[in-house]
N, C-alpha and C positions, 0 to 999 in steps of 0.2 A: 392729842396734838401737843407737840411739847413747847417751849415755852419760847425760843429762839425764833421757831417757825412763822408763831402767831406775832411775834416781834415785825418779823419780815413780811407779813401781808398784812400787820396794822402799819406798815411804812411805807405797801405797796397802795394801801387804798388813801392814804395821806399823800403822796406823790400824785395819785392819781385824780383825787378832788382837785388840789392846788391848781393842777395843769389846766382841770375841766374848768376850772373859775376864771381861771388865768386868758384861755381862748375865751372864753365870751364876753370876758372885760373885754377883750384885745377886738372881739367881733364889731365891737360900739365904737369902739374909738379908735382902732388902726381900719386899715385895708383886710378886705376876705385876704389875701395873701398870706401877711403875718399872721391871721391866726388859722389859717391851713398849716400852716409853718408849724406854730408853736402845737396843733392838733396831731400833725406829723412825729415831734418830737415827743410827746406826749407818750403816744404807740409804742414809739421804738424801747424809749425807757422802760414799762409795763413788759415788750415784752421780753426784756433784757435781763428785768427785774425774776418773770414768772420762769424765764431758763434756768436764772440762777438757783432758783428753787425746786425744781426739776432733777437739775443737777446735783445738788446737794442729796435731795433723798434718794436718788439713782446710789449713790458715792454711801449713805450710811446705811443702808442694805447688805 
């Protein structure tokens, strides 16, 4: 694994905790709404993030 890559999912699972902390602080103190919301956005980032990496080693093949 080289060294960029593991950059990129030591940032995907930090983006990923964050979020996860972030909806269950938000589950205590907002509306289930906002943190479907912020659980919604959470996904989309991950899986925007896991394309990009896909794509990437599609591309250095």
């Amino acid at each position: 694994m080289t060294r960029i890559r593991f950059i990129k999912l030591a940032t995907l699972a930090i983006t990923a905790a964050v979020f996860f902390a972030l909806s269950l602080w938000l589950e205590k103190e907002a509306s289930g709404a906002v943190s479907s919301l912020v659980g919604m956005v959470m996904v989309v980032i991950v899986a925007l993030e896991l394309g990009y990496i896909r794509k990437r080693k599609m591309v250095t093949r």
